[in-house]
C-alpha positions as CSV (number, residue, x, y, z in Angstrom):
1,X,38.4,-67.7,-25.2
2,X,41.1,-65.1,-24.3
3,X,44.1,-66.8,-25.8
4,X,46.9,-64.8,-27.6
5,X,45.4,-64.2,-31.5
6,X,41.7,-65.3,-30.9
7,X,38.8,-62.8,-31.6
8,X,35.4,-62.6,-30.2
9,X,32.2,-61.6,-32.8
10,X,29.3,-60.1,-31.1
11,X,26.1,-59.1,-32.9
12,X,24.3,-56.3,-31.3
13,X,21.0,-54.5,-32.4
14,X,20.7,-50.7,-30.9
15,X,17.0,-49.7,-30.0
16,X,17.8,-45.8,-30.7
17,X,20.5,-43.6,-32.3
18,X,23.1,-42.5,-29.8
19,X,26.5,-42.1,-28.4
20,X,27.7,-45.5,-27.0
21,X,30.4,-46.9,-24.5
22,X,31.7,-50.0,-24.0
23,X,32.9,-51.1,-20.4
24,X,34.8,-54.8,-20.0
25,X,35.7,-55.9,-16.0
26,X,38.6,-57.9,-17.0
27,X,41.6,-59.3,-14.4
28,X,44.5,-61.2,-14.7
29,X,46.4,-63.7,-12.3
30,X,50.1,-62.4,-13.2
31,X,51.9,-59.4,-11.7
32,X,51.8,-55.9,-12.2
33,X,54.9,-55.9,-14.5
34,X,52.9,-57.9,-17.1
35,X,50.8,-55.8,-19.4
36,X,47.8,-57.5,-21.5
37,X,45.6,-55.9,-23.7
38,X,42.6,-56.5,-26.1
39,X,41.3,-54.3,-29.0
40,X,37.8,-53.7,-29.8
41,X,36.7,-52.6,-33.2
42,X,33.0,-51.4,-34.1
43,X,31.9,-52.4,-37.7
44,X,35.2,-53.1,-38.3
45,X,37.1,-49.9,-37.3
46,X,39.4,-49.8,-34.5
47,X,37.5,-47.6,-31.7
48,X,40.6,-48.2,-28.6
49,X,42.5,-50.3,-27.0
50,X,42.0,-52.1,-23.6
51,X,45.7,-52.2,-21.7
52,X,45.4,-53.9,-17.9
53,X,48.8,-54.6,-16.0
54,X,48.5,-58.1,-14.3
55,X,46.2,-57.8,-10.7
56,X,46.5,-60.3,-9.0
57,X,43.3,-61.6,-10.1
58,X,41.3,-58.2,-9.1
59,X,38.6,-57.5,-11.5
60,X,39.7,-53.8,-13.1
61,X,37.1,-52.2,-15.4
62,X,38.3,-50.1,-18.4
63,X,35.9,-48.2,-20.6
64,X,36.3,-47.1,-24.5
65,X,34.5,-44.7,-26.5
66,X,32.0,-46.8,-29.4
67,X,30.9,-43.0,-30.7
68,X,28.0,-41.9,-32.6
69,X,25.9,-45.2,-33.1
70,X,23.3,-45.1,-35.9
71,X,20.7,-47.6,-37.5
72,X,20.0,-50.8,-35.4
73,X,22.5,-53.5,-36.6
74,X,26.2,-53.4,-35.9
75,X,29.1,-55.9,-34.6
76,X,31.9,-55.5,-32.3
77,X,35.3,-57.2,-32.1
78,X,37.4,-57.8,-29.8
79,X,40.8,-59.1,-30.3
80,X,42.9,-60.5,-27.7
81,X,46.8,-60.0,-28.7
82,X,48.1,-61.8,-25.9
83,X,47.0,-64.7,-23.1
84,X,46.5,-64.3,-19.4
85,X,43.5,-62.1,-19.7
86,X,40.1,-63.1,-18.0
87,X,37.2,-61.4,-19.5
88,X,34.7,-61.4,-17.1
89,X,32.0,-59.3,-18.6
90,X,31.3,-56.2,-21.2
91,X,28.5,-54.1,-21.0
92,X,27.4,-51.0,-23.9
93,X,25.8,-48.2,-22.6
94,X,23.8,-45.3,-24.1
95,X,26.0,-42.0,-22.9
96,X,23.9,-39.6,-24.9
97,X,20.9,-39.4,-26.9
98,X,20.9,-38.0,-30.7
99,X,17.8,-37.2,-32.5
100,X,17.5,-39.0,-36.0
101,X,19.1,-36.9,-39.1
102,X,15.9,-38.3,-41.2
């Protein structure tokens, strides 16, 4: 659910420490003067905010940085501030490897 207020909880488990990105394909069916945005947070800090304009229901993809990523068990949020926005998918992605501090 995309609606204006609602948040999204995902559990994810990394395999190996690293630098992480988050990439969501999102679209919306209103105009380009409309502008629609969702934040994502990792482990409850606020790592960026996705802004789209309205497309015409085109799929855009928008990336943020997740940062340094360490121990296996973390959540993301994403929080939708206002409706119109079709989430279509979100993908994170390994940028760079870090060898373990211990």
């Amino acid at each position: 659910c995309t609606d204006m207020g609602h948040s999204e909880v995902i559990g994810i488990t990394v395999e190996s420490f690293g630098k992480y990105e988050l990439s969501a394909d999102m679209s919306a069916q209103s105009g380009e003067l409309a502008q629609l945005s969702v934040s994502v947070f990792f482990d409850n800090q606020l790592k960026g905010t996705l802004v789209i304009n309205g497309t015409d229901g085109k799929i855009v993809t928008q990336t943020v940085d997740l940062g340094l990523i360490m121990g296996p068990n973390h959540y993301i949020k994403l929080y939708f501030s206002i409706n119109g926005m079709k989430l279509h998918s979100i993908r994170i992605r390994k940028t760079e490897a870090v060898e373990s501090p211990f």
